[in-house]
C-alpha positions in Angstrom: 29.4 -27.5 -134.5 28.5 -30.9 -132.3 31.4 -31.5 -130.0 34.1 -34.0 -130.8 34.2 -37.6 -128.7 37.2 -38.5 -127.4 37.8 -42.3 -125.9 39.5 -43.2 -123.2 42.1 -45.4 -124.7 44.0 -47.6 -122.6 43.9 -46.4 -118.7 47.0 -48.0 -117.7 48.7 -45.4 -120.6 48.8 -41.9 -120.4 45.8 -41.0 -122.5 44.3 -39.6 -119.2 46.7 -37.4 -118.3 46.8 -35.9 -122.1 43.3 -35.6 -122.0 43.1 -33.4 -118.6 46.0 -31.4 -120.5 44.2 -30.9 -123.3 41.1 -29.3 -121.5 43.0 -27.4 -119.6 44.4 -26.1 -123.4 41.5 -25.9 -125.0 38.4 -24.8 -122.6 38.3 -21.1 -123.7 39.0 -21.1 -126.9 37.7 -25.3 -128.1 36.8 -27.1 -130.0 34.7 -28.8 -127.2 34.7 -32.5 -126.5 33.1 -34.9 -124.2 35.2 -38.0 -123.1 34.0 -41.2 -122.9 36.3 -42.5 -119.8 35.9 -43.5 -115.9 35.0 -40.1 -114.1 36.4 -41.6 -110.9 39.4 -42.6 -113.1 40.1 -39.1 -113.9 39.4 -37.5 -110.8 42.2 -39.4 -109.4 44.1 -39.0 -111.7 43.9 -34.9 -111.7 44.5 -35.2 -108.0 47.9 -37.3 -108.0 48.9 -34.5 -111.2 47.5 -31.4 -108.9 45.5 -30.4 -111.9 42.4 -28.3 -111.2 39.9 -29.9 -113.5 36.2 -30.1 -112.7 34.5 -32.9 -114.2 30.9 -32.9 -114.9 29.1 -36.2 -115.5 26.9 -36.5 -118.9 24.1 -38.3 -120.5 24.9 -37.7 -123.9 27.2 -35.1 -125.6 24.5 -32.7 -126.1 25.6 -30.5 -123.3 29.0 -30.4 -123.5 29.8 -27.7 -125.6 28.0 -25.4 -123.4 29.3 -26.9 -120.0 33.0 -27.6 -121.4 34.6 -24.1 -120.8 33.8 -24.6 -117.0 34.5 -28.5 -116.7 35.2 -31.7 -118.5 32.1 -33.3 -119.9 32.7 -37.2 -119.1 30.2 -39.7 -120.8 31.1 -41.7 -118.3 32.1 -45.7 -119.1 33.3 -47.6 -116.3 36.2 -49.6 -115.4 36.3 -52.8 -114.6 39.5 -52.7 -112.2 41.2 -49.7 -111.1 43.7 -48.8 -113.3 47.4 -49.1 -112.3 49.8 -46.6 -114.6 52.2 -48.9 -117.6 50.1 -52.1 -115.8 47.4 -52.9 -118.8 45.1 -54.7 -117.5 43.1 -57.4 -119.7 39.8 -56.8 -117.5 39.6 -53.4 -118.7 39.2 -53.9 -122.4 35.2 -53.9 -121.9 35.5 -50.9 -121.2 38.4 -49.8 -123.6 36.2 -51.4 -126.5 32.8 -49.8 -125.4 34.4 -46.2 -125.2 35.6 -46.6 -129.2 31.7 -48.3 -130.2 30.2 -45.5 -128.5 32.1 -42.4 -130.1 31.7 -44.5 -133.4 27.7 -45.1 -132.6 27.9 -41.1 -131.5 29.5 -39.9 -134.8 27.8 -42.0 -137.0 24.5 -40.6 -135.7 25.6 -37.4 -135.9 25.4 -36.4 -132.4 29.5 -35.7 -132.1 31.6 -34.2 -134.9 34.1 -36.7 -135.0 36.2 -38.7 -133.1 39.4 -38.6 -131.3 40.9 -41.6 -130.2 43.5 -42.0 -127.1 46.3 -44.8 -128.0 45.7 -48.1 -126.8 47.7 -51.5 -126.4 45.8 -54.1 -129.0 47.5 -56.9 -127.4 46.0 -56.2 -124.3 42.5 -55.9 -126.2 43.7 -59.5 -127.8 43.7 -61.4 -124.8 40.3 -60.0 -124.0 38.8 -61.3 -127.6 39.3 -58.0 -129.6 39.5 -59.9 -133.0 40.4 -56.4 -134.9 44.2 -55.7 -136.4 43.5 -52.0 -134.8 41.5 -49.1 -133.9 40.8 -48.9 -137.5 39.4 -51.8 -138.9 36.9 -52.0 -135.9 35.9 -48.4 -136.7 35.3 -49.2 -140.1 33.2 -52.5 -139.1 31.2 -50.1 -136.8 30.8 -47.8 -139.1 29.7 -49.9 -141.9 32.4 -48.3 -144.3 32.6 -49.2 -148.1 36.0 -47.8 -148.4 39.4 -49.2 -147.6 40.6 -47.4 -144.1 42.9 -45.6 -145.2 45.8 -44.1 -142.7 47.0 -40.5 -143.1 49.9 -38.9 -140.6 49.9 -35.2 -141.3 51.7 -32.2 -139.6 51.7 -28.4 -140.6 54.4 -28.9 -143.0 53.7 -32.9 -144.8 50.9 -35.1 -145.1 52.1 -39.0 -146.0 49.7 -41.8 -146.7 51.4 -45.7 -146.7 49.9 -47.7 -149.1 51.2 -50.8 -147.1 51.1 -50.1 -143.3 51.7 -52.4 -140.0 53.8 -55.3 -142.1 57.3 -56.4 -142.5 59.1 -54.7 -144.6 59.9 -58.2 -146.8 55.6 -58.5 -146.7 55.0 -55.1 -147.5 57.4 -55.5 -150.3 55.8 -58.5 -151.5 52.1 -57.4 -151.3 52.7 -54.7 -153.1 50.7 -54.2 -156.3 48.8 -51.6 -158.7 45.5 -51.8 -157.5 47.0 -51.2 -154.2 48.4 -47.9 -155.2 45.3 -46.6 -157.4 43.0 -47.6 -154.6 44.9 -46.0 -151.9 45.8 -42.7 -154.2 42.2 -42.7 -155.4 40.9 -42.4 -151.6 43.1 -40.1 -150.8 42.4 -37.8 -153.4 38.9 -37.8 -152.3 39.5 -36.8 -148.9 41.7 -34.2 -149.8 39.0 -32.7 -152.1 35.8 -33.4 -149.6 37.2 -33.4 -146.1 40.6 -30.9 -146.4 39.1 -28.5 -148.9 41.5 -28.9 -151.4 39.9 -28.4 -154.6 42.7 -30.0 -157.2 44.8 -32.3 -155.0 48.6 -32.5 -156.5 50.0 -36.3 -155.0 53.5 -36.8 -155.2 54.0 -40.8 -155.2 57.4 -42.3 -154.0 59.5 -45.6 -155.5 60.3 -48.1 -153.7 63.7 -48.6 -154.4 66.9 -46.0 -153.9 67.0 -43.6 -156.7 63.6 -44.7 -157.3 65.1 -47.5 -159.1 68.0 -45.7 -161.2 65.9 -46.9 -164.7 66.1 -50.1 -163.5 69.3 -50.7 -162.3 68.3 -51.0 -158.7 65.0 -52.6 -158.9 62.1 -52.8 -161.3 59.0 -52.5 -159.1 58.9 -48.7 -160.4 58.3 -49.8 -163.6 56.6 -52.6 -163.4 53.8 -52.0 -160.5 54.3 -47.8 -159.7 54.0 -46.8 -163.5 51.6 -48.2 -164.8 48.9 -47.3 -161.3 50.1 -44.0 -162.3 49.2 -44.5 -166.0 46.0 -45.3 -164.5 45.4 -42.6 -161.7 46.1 -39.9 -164.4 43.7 -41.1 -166.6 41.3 -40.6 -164.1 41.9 -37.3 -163.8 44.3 -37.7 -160.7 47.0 -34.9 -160.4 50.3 -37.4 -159.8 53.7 -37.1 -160.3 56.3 -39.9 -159.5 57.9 -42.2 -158.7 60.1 -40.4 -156.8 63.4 -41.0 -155.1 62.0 -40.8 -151.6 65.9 -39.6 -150.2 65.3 -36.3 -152.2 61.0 -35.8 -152.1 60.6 -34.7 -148.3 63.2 -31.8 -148.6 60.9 -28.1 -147.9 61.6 -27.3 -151.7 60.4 -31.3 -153.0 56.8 -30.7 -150.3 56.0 -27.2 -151.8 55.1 -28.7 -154.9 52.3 -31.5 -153.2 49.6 -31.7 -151.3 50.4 -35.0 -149.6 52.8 -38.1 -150.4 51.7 -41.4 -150.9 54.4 -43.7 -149.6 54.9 -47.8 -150.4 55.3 -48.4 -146.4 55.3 -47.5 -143.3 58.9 -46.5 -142.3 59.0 -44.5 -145.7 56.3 -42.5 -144.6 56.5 -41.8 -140.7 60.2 -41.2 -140.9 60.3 -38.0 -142.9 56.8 -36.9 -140.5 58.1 -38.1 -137.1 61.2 -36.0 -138.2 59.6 -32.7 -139.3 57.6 -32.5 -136.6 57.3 -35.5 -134.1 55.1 -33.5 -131.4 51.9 -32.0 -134.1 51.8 -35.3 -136.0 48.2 -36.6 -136.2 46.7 -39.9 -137.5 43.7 -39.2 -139.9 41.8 -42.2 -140.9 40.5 -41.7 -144.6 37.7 -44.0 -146.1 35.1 -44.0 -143.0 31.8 -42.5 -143.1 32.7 -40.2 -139.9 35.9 -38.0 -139.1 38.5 -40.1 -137.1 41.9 -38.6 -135.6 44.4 -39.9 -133.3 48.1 -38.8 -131.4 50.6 -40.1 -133.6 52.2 -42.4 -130.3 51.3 -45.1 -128.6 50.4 -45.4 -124.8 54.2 -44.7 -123.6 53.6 -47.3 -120.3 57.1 -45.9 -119.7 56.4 -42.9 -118.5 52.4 -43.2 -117.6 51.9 -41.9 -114.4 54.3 -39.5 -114.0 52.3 -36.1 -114.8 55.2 -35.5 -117.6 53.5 -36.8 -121.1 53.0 -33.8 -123.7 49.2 -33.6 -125.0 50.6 -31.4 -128.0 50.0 -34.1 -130.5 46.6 -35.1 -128.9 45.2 -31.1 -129.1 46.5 -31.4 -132.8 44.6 -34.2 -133.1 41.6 -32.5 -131.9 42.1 -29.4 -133.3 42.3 -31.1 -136.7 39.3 -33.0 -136.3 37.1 -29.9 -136.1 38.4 -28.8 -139.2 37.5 -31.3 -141.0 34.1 -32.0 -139.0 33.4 -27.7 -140.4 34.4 -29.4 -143.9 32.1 -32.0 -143.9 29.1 -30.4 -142.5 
């Protein structure tokens, strides 16, 4: 299989130090990456974390599997400014932006597997002219994708998908609708079949409202906008049960009996994951032409620096990402 691309995400984070952890993981036994980051960045960053990690400096990702059990293949893309750890720096974002176009340009062609992409600060990226809500929607402009990005957080034990994401909980509310839920279930279905190998998908869909709306008593957005995208989605053939009181469908008995949840916001759906298992979560991106996976955390400023951030979720993230990339292929 090609080698996965990882970006460097923001340097002042600590996407560096996870992704020197995560060689040191994963040399032996893969799956191989190149990084598109700084080389000199990295080197000094091993050195003030007295990590032992060669680096070796590449043209194109063609090599790296076969050099990666003895060093870190770095595409290299080049700072602007040093970078100072939890100090994001606006001056960087060039660089920040080129490293995700690249790995997109490089997955797209076919050259990498997939991507993997370190967290980065978007207001940083805003103040630079980055005119994209997230990592997402500038992936799926790259990538020329005809499908809605979708976001998937999945873990060993759940897979959740939003169907409203990063908005308030009054907007998310309020932009809810139908087509919103058969679009988003209809994707995810897909991706289940095509890029997780699950040949008949069973999606358990959550209300909105406590006790999923108790007939009506508590709310009737169940009725009104959940049943009848459900009418819908089961007429095309969609395996989907719900609405479900979303206090009762996370429990180890209520996930035995789906394949992944689709949620009516954000908070509905990370909570349950975050709480199963907060260090394994990984972000999937459903809907783009290539594979894309990501940590499930941001760039922790707080604590960048300090040789102490956990790369578990990260090697999830790129452990997952060759599975699907075998899928695919």
């Amino acid at each position: 299989m090609a080698p996965l691309a990882l970006t460097m995400g923001d340097p002042a984070g600590i996407g560096g130090e996870l992704t020197l952890r995560a060689w040191q993981e994963l040399r032996r036994k893969g799956p191989a990456f190149v990084v598109l980051d700084d080389p000199a960045r990295l080197r000094t960053l091993a050195a003030a974390m007295r990590l032992d990690v060669p680096l070796r400096e590449v043209n194109g990702p063609e090599d790296a599997s076969r050099l990666f059990p003895d060093a870190l293949p770095v595409l290299p893309v080049r700072l602007t400014e040093p970078a100072a750890p939890g100090q994001p720096n606006a001056a960087n974002a060039p660089a920040i932006i080129a490293s995700i176009e690249q790995a997109a340009r490089l997955a797209t062609s076919g050259a990498v597997g997939g991507v993997v992409t370190n967290p980065i600060n978007k207001a940083a990226l805003y103040h630079a002219g980055f005119n994209h809500p997230g990592h997402t929607e500038f992936l799926a402009e790259i990538t020329r994708a005809t499908n809605r990005p979708v976001m998937m957080l999945a873990c060993p034990a759940l897979r959740v998908v939003p169907v409203t994401v990063h908005a308030s909980l009054r907007n998310a509310i309020a932009s809810l609708d139908a087509n919103a839920i058969v679009e988003v279930t209809r994707i995810t279905h897909q991706a289940l079949i095509h890029q997780f190998g699950i040949a008949m998908p069973r999606l358990a869909v959550a209300g909105l409202n406590p006790h999923a709306g108790e007939s009506g008593a508590l709310g009737d957005e169940e009725t009104t906008i959940i049943a009848p995208a459900l009418s819908q989605l089961r007429a095309d053939g969609i395996n989907v049960s719900g609405p479900w009181p979303s206090d009762t469908m996370f429990t180890a008995e209520a996930r035995a009996r789906y394949d992944a949840a689709i949620c009516m916001y954000h908070d509905q759906a990370l909570i349950p994951l975050k709480t199963i298992d907060m260090h394994h979560g990984v972000n999937v991106t459903l809907g783009l032409p290539i594979v894309r996976t990501s940590p499930d955390h941001g760039t922790a400023y707080d604590i960048a620096g300090q040789g102490i951030a956990a790369p578990s979720s990260l090697i999830a993230a790129i452990e997952l990402a060759a599975q699907l990339a075998r899928q695919k292929t």
